[in-house]
C-alpha positions as CSV (number, residue, x, y, z in Angstrom):
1,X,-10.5,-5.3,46.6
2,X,-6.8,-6.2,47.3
3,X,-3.9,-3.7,45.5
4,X,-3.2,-4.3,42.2
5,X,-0.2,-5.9,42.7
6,X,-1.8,-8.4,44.3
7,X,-3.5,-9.4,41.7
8,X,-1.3,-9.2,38.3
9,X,-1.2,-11.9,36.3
10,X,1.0,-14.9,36.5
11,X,0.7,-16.1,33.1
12,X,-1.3,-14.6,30.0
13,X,-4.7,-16.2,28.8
14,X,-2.8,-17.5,25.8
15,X,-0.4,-19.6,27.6
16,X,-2.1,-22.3,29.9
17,X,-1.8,-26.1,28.6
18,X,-2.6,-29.0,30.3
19,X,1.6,-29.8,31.9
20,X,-0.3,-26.8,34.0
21,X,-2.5,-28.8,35.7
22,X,-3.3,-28.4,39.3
23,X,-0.9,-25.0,39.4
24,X,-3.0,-21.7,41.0
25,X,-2.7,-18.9,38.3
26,X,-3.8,-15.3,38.5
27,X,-4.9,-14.0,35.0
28,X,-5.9,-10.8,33.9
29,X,-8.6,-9.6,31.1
30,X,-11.3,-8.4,29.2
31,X,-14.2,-10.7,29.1
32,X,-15.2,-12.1,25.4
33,X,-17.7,-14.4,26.3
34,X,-20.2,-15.1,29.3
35,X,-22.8,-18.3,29.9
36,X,-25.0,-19.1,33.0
37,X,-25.4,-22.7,33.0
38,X,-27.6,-24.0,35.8
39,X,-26.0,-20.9,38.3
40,X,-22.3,-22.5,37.6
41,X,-20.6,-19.0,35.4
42,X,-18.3,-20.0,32.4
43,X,-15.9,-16.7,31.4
44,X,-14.3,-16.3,28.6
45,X,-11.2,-14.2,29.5
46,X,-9.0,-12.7,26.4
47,X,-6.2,-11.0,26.3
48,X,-3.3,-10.1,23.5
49,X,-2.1,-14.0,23.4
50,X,-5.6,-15.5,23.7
51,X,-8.5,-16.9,25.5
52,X,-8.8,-18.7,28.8
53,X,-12.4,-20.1,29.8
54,X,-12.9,-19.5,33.2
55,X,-15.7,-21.4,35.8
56,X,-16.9,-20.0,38.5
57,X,-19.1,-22.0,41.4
58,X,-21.2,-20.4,43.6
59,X,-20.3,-22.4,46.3
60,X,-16.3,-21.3,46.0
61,X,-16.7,-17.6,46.0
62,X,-17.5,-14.8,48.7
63,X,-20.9,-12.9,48.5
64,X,-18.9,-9.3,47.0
65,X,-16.8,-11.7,44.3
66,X,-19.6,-13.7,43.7
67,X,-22.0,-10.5,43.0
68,X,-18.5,-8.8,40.6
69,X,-18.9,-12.4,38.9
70,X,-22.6,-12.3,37.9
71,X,-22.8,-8.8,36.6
72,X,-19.8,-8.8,34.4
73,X,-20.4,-8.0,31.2
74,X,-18.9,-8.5,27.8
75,X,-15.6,-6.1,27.6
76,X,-15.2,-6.0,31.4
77,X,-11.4,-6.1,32.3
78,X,-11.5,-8.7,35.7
79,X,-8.5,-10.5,37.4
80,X,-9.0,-13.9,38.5
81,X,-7.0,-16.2,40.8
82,X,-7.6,-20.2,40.7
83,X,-6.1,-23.8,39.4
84,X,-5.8,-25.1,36.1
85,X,-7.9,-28.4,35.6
86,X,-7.9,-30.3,32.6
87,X,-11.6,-30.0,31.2
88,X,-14.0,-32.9,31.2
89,X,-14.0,-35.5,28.5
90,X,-16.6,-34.0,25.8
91,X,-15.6,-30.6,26.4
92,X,-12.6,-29.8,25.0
93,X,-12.5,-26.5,22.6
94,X,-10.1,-28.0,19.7
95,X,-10.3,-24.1,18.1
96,X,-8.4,-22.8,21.2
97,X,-4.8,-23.1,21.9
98,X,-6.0,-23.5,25.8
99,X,-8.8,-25.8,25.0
100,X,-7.7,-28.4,27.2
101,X,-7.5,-26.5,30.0
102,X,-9.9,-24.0,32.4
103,X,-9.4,-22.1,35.8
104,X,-11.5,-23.2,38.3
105,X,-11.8,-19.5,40.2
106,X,-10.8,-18.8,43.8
107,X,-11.0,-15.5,43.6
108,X,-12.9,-12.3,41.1
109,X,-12.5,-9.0,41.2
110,X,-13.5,-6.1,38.6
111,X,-10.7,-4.0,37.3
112,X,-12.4,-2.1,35.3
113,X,-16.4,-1.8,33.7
114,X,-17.3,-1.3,30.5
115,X,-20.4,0.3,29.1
116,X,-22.1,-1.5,26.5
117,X,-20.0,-1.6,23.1
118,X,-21.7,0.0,19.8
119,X,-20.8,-3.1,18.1
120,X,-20.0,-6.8,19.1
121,X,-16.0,-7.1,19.5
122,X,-16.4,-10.5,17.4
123,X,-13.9,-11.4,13.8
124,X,-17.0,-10.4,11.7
125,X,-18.5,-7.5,12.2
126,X,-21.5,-5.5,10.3
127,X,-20.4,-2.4,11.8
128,X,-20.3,0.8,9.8
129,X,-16.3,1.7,9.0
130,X,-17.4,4.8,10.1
131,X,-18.4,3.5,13.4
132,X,-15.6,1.0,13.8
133,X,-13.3,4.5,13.3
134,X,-14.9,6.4,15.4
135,X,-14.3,3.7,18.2
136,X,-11.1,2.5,16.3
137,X,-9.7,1.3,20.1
138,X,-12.7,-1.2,20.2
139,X,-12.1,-2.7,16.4
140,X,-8.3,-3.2,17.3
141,X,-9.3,-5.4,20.1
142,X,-10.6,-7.7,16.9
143,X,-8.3,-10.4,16.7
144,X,-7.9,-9.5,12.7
145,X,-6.1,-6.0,13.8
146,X,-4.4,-7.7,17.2
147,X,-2.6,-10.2,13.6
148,X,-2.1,-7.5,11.4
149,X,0.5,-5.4,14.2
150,X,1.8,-8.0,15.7
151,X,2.8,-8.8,11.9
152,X,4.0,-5.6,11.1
153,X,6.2,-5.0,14.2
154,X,7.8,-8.8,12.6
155,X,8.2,-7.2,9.2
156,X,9.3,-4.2,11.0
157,X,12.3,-5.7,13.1
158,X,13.0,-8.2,10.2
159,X,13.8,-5.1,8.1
160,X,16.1,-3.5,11.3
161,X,17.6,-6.7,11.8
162,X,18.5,-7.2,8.3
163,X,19.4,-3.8,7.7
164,X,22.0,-3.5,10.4
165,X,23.5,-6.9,9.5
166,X,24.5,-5.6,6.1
167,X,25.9,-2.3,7.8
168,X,23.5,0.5,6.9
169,X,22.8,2.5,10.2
170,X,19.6,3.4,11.0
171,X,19.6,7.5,10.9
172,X,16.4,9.9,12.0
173,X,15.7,13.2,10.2
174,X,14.1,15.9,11.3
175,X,10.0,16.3,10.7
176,X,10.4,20.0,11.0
177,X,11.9,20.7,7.1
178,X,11.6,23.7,4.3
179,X,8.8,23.4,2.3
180,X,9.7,22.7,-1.5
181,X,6.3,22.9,-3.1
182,X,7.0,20.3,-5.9
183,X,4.8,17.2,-6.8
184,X,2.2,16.5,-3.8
185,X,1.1,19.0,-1.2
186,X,3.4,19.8,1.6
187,X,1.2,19.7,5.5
188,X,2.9,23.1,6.6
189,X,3.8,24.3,10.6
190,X,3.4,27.6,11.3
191,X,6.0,28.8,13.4
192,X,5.7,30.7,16.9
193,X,8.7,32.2,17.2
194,X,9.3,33.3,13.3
195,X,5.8,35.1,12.8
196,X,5.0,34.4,9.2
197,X,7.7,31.7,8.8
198,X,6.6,27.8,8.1
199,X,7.7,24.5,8.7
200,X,6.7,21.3,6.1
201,X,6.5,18.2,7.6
202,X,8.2,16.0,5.4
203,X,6.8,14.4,2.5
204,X,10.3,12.0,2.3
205,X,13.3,12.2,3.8
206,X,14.4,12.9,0.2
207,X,17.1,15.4,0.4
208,X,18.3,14.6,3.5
209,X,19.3,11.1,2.9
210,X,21.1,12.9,0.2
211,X,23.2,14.9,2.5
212,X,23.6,11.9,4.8
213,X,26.1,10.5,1.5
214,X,27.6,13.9,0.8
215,X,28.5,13.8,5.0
216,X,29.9,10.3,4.1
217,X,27.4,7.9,6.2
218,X,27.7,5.8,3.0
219,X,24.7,3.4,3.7
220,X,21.5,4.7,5.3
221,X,17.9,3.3,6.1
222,X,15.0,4.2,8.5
223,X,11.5,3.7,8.9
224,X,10.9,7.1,8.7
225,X,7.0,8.7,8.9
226,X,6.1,10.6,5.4
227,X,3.1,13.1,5.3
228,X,1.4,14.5,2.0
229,X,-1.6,16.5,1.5
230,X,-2.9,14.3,-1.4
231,X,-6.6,12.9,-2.6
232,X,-6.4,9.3,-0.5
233,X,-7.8,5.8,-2.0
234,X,-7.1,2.2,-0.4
235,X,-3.6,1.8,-0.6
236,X,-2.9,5.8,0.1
237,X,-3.1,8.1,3.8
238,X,-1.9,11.5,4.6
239,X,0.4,10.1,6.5
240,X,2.9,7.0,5.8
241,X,5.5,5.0,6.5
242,X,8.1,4.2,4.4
243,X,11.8,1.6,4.6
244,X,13.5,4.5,3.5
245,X,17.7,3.7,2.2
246,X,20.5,5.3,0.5
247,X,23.7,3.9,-0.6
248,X,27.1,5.6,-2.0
249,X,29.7,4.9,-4.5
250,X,26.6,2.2,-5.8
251,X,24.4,2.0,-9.6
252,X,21.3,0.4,-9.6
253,X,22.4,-2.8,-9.9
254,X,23.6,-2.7,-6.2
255,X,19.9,-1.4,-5.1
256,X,17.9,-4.2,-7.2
257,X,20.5,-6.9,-5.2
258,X,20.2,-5.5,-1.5
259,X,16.0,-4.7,-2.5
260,X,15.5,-8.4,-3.3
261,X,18.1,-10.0,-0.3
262,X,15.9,-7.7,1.9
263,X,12.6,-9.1,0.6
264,X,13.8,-12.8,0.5
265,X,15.0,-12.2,3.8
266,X,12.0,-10.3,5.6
267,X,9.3,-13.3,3.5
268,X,11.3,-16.1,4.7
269,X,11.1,-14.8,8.3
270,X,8.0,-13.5,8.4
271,X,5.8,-16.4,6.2
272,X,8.5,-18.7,5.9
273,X,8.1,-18.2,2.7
274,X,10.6,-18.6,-0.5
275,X,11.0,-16.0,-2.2
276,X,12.5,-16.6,-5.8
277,X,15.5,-14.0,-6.7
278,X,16.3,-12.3,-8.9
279,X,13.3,-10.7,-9.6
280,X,12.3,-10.3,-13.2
281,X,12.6,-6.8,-14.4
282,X,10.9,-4.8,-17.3
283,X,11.2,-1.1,-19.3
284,X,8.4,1.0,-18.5
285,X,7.6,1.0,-22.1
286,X,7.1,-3.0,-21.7
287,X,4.8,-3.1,-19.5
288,X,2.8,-0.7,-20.5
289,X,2.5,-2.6,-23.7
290,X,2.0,-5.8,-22.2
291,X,0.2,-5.0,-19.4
292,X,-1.4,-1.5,-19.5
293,X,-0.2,-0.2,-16.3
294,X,3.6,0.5,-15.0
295,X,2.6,-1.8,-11.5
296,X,1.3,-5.1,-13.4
297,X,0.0,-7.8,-11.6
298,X,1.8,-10.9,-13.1
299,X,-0.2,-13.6,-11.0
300,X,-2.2,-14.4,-14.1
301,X,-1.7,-13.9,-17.5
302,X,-3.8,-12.2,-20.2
303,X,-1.3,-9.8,-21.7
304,X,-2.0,-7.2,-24.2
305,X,-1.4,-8.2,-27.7
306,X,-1.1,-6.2,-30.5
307,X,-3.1,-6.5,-33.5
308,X,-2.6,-3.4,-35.7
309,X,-0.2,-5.3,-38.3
310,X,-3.1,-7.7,-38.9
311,X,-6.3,-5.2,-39.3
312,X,-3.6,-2.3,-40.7
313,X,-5.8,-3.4,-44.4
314,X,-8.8,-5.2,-43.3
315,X,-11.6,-2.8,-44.4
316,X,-13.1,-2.1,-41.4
317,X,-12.5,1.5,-41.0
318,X,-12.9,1.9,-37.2
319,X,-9.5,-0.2,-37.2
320,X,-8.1,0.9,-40.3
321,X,-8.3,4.6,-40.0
322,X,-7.3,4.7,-36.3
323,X,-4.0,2.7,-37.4
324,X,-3.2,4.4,-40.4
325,X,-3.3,7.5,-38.5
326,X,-0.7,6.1,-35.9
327,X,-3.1,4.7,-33.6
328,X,-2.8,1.1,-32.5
329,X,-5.9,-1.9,-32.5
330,X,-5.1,-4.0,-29.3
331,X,-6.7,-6.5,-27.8
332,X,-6.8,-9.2,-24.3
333,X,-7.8,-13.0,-24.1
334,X,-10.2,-14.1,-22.1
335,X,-9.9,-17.9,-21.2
336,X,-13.2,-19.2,-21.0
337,X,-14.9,-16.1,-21.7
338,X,-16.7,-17.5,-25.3
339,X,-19.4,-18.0,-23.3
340,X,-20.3,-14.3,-22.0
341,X,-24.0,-13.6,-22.1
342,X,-25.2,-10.5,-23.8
343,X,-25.3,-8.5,-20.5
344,X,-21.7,-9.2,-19.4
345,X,-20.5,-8.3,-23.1
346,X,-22.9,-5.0,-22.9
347,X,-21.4,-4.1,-18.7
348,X,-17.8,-4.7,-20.1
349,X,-18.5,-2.4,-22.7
350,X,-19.6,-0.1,-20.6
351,X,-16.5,-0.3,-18.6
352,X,-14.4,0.2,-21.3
353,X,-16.3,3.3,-22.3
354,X,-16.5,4.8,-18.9
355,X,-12.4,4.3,-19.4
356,X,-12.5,6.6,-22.8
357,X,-12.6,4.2,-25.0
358,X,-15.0,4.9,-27.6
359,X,-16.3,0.9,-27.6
360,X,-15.4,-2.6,-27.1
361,X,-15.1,-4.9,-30.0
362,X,-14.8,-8.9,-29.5
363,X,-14.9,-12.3,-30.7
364,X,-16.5,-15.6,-28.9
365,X,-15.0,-19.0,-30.1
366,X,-17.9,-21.1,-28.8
367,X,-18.4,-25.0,-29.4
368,X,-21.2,-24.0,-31.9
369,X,-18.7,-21.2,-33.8
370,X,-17.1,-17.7,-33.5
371,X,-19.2,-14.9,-32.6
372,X,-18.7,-11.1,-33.6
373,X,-20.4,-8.0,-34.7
374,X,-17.4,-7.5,-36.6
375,X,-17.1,-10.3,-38.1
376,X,-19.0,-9.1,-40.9
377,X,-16.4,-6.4,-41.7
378,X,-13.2,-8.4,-41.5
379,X,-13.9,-11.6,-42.7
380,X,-13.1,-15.2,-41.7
381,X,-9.3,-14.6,-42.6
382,X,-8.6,-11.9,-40.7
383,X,-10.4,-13.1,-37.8
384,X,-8.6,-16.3,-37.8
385,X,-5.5,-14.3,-38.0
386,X,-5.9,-12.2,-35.0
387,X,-7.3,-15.6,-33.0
388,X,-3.9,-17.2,-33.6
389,X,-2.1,-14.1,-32.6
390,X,-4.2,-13.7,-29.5
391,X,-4.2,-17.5,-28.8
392,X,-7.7,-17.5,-28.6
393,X,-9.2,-21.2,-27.9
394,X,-12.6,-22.7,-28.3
395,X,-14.5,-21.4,-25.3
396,X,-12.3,-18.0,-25.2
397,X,-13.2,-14.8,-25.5
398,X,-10.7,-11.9,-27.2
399,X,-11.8,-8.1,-26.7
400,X,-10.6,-5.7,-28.5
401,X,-9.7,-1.6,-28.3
402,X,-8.6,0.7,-31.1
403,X,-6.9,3.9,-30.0
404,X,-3.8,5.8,-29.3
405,X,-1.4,3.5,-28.2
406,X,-1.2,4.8,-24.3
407,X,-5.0,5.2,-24.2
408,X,-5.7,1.8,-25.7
409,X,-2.7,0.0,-22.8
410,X,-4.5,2.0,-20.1
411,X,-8.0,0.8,-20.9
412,X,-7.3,-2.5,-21.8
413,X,-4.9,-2.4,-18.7
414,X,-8.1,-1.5,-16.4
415,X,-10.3,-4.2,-18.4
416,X,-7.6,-7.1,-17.3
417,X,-7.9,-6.1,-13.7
418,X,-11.8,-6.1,-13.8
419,X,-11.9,-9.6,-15.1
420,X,-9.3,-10.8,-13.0
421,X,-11.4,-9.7,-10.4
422,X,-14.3,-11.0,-11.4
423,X,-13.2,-14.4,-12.7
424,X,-11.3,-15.1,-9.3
425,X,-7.8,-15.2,-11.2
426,X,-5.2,-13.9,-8.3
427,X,-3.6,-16.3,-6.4
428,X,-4.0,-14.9,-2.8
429,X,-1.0,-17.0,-1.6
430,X,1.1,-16.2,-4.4
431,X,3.7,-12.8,-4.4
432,X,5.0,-11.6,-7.9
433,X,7.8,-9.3,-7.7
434,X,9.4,-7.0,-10.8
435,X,11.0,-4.2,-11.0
436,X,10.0,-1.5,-13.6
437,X,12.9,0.4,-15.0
438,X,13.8,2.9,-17.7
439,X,10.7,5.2,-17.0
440,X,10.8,8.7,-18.7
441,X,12.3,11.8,-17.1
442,X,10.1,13.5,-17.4
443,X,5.9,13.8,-18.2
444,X,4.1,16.8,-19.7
445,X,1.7,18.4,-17.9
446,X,-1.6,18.9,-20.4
447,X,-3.2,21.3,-18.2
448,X,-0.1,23.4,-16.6
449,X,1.2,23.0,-20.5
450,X,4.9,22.1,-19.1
451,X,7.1,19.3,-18.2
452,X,6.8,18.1,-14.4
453,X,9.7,15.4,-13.0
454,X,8.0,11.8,-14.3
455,X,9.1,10.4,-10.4
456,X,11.3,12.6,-9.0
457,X,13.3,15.9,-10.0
458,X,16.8,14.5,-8.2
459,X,16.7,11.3,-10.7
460,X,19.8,11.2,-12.6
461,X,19.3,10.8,-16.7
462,X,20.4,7.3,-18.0
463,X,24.2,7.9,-19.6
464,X,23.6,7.6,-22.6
465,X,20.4,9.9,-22.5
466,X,22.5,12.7,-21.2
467,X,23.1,14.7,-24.5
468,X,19.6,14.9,-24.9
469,X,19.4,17.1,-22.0
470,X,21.5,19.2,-24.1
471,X,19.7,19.0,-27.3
472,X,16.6,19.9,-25.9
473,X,18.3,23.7,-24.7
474,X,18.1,24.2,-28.5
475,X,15.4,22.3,-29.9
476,X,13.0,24.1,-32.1
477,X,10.2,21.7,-30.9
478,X,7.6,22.7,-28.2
479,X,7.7,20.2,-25.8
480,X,4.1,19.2,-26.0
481,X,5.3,17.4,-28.8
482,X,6.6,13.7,-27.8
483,X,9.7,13.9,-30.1
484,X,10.8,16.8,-28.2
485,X,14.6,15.5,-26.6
486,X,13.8,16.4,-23.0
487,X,10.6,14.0,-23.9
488,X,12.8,11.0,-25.1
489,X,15.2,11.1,-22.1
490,X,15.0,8.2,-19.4
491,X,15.7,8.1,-16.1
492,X,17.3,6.1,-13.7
493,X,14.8,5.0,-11.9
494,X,12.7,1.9,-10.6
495,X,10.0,1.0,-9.2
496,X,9.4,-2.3,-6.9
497,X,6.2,-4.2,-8.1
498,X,4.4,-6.9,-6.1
499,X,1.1,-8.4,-7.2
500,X,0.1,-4.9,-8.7
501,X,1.2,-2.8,-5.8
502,X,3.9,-0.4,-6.4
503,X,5.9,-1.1,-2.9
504,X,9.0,0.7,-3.6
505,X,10.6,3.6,-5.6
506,X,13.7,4.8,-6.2
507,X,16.8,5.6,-8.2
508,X,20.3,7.0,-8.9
509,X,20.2,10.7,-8.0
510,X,22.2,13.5,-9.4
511,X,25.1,14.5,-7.4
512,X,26.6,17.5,-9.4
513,X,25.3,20.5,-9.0
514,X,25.4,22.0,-12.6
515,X,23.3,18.5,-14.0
516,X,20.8,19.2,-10.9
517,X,20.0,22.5,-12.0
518,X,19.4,22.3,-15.6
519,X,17.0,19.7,-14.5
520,X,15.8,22.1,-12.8
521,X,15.6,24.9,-15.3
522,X,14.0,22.2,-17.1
523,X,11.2,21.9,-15.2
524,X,10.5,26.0,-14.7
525,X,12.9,26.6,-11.7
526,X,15.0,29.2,-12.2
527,X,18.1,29.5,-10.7
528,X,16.7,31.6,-8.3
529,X,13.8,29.9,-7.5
530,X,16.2,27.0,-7.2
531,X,18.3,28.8,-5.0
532,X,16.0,29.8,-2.5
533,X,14.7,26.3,-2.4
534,X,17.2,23.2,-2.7
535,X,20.6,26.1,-2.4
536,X,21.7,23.8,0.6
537,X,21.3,20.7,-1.3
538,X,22.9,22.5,-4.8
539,X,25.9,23.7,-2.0
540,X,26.6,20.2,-0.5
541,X,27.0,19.3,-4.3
542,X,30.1,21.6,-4.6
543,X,32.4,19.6,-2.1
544,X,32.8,16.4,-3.3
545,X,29.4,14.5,-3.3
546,X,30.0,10.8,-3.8
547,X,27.5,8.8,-6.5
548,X,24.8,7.7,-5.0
549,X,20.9,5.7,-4.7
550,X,18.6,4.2,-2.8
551,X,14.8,3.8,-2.7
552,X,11.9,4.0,-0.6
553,X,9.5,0.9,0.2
554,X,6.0,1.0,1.6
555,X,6.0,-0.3,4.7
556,X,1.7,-0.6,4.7
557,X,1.6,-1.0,1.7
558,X,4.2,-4.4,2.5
559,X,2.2,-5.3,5.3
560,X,-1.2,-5.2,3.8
561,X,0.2,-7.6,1.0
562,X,2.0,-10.1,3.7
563,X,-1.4,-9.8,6.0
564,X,-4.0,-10.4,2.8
565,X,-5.8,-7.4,3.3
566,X,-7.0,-5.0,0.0
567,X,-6.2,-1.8,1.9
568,X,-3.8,-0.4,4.2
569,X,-5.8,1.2,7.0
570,X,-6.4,-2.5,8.2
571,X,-2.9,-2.6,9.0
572,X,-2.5,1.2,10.4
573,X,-3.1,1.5,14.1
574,X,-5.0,4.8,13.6
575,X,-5.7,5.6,10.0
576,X,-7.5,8.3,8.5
577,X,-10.6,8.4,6.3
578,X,-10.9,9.2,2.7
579,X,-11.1,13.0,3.4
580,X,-7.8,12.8,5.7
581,X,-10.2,12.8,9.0
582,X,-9.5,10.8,12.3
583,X,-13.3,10.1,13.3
584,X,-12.0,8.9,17.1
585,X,-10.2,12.5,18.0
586,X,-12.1,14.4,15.6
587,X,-9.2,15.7,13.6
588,X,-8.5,18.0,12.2
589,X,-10.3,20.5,14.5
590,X,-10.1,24.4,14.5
591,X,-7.3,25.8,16.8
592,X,-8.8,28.4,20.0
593,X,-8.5,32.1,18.8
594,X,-6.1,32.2,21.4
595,X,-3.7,29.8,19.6
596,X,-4.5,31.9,16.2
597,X,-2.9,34.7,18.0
598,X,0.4,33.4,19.2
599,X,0.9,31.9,15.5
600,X,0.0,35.2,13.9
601,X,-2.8,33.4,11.9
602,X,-6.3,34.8,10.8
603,X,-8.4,32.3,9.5
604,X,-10.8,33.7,6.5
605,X,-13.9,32.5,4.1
606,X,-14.7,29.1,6.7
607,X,-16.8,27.5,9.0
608,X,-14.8,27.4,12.2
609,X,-17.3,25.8,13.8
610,X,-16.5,21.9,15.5
């Protein structure tokens, strides 16, 4: 076989058209498809850009390329030399860019073999995920995965581009940090040279953006790679990438602008797509209400309503008790739902009790008239009442949940998202953006039976929540109880919402040291503790650090919404599984006892074993 260089390709097996015809091209490839038709072979040959079909005659070739020909197999990688012809009349593949055209072969040679694949490289696949994983460098060759890079290195360099044409400047920070055990799990480093001493990797460049405004840098992004040790799902992996930005001398306002110019901008490039600014923007008490969840997804209706005023007096006692004792009757519309057999109305029930509530009242306007099991407790009057309230039609259903207020959201919340799925109500080709402002500072902690930061413990209190951080230094309440001060005060923070994802968070950050601590106090770090922990972030406070915000946005998460796809590791080159393994390099995998040594480490009470 000639040298390589020999052989490279001229052009890429995406490229050929029929203004090609008659010029000899050299392409290179893997083989995706292979047919024998009366000794004359047909290849397939893909690469990145596409596919080229390939003919080779018997008559044309050598006995050794002729043999390298025949026993190619699918995911061979071959180099072929010949001219472009147009394809006779009748065969023309209208599904391929280069269906006009083939190569008529000169020349074969085998680059490379290929064992037999332990699944078909084809766009759908019955392979195991676990499988697919394991050979994850097989599934990318998929055309599905090949679209969903390529689309995030667009989204990617959309972000740069944009970014630098507004002057932020693109800044790395180290992955090599100080732990500061707060909120998810830190992935520590053990060090070699400082027995007994550990790195984190970083969770968010957090604190260091921070410093990046105290140093003056003024407006700061990167694409920076985050790592927690958290409990994964779909839209979660141990480790993440994130648009991360900070701006100086800014409020909010400035943030929700440059957010939504950046999204605009990056949609428009990207899909081509308009995207409507400014975005809409809600309290996170109002969407909870509304909605049932602080990441609502506003492609279809079906908002909470609530009904408490109505039943407050109505003589059923499951509603009446529950409100007179502060609790709230709530309730969600169904269109077309009045005609729900008694299964679905008995598998949504038990939904809503596998969500805590204790059941799942509702009324069916049908053509032949309403339909409830309550309906014998609250009469025609009241049921007509909470109808119109609802805006419940003939042929809709209303269900309804009576409970605490938050519990009742959260269920009825989960129940909207079930039928949406179920009924087919998202709009795949629609994006809804919000933001979600004014959430709480901070959150109590049932179990630990203490506050814990609601988003973040460097979010600045809204102004005119501020003396309640005060108050709450000599309130006589415990803080278990919501009236407490320190449970009233807000934050100034946001979250970015599309389409039910959470894509980005963020907020104004404290910047004097004195404020920064009693938040901290606040949350059970004592000036000590808080010393030892954030003292070089409390110390940059004390020479002059300007105001300052930002936020982070999901880059998967953004490019699984952009691509279609319901989870991120479609979009992740190498993703984890649920259990934070890699199933192609078998990670994480026990270090040699040799290793253990130099770190200083003794591993007890586990199976060390591969």
């Amino acid at each position: 076989m000639p040298p390589f260089s020999e052989l490279k390709r001229t052009h890429t097996c995406g490229e050929l058209r029929p203004t090609d015809e008659g010029r000899t091209v050299r392409l290179n490839g893997w083989v995706n498809g292979y047919r024998n038709l009366g000794g004359v072979l047909f290849i397939d040959l893909r690469d990145r850009y596409g596919i080229t079909q390939v003919v080779v005659d018997p008559e044309a070739l050598d006995s050794r390329m002729l043999a390298d020909a025949e026993r190619s197999r699918a995911e061979y990688v071959v180099a072929v030399k010949g001219k472009v012809r147009r394809r006779p009349e009748g065969t023309v593949n209208q599904k391929l860019p280069t269906g006009e055209v083939e190569v008529v072969v000169g020349e074969y040679h085998i680059l490379s073999g290929s064992k037999t694949p332990p699944f078909e490289i084809v766009e759908e696949t019955t392979a195991s995920e676990k499988l697919r994983l394991e050979y994850r460098y097989l599934d990318l060759r998929r055309r599905k995965y090949q679209d969903n890079l390529r689309r995030r290195h667009e989204i990617t360099l959309a972000v740069r581009n944009y970014m630098s044409a507004v002057g932020f400047y693109e800044i790395e920070t180290p992955l090599l940090i100080r732990s500061t055990p707060e909120g998810a799990r830190d992935y520590v480093v053990p060090s070699r040279v400082q027995r007994g001493r550990f790195y984190a990797l970083p969770q968010s460049p957090q604190l260091l953006k921070q410093i990046l405004m105290v140093a003056g840098f003024d407006k700061y992004f990167q694409i920076a790679r985050c790592l927690r040790d958290e409990d994964l799902r779909s839209d979660r992996q141990p480790e993440h990438t994130q648009v991360d930005v900070e701006m100086s001398f800014v409020t909010p306002e400035d943030v929700f602008a440059m957010g939504e110019d950046l999204m605009a901008d990056v949609f428009k490039k990207v899909l081509d797509i308009e995207v409507e600014t400014p975005f809409p923007r809600f309290t996170f008490h109002e969407v909870m209400s509304r909605w049932g969840t602080d990441k609502p997804d506003l492609r279809f209706g079906m908002e909470i309503v609530d009904l408490s005023a109505i039943v407050r007096e109505c003589g059923f006692m499951v509603f009446t008790e529950n409100v007179a004792s502060g609790g709230v009757v709530k309730g969600i519309t169904l269109k077309g739902g009045g005609s729900y057999s008694r299964k679905q109305l008995d598998d949504l029930t038990t939904i809503a009790k596998d969500l805590g509530a204790g059941g799942l009242a509702y009324i069916l306007r049908t053509e032949s008239g309403d339909k409830s099991p309550i309906l014998k407790f609250i009469g025609e009057s009241i049921k007509d009442k909470l109808c119109k309230e609802a805006s419940v039609g003939k042929g809709d259903a209303l269900f309804i949940v009576s409970d605490e207020s938050y519990k009742a959201e959260k269920i009825l919340g989960q129940l909207r998202l079930h039928l949406a799925q179920e009924h087919g109500l998202r709009k795949r080709d629609e994006f809804n953006f919000l933001w979600v402002t004014e959430f709480p500072l901070f959150d109590y902690d049932e179990e630990a039976e203490r506050l814990v930061a609601m988003h973040n413990i460097v979010s600045h209190p809204m102004e005119e929540d501020l003396s309640l951080i005060e108050e709450g230094f000599s309130s006589s309440k415990s803080v278990s109880e919501p009236s407490h001060p320190w449970r009233r005060a807000r934050a100034l923070q946001y979250d970015l919402v599309v389409n039910g994802w959470e894509i980005g968070s963020g907020g104004q950050r404290i910047n004097r040291r004195e404020l920064q601590e009693k938040v901290l106090e606040i949350l059970g770090i004592s000036r000590e503790r808080a010393e030892r922990m954030f003292g070089f972030l409390l110390r940059a406070f004390e020479y002059g650090a300007p105001p300052h915000a930002g936020v982070a946005l999901g880059l998967d998460r953004l490019v699984a919404l952009m691509t279609g796809t319901e989870t991120i590791r479609d979009v992740i080159a190498f993703p984890k599984t649920t259990n934070a393994a890699s199933l192609m390099d078998n990670c994480p995998s026990p270090l040699d006892p040799e290793q253990l040594e130099e770190l200083g480490l003794v591993i007890r009470g586990t199976d060390r074993s591969e």
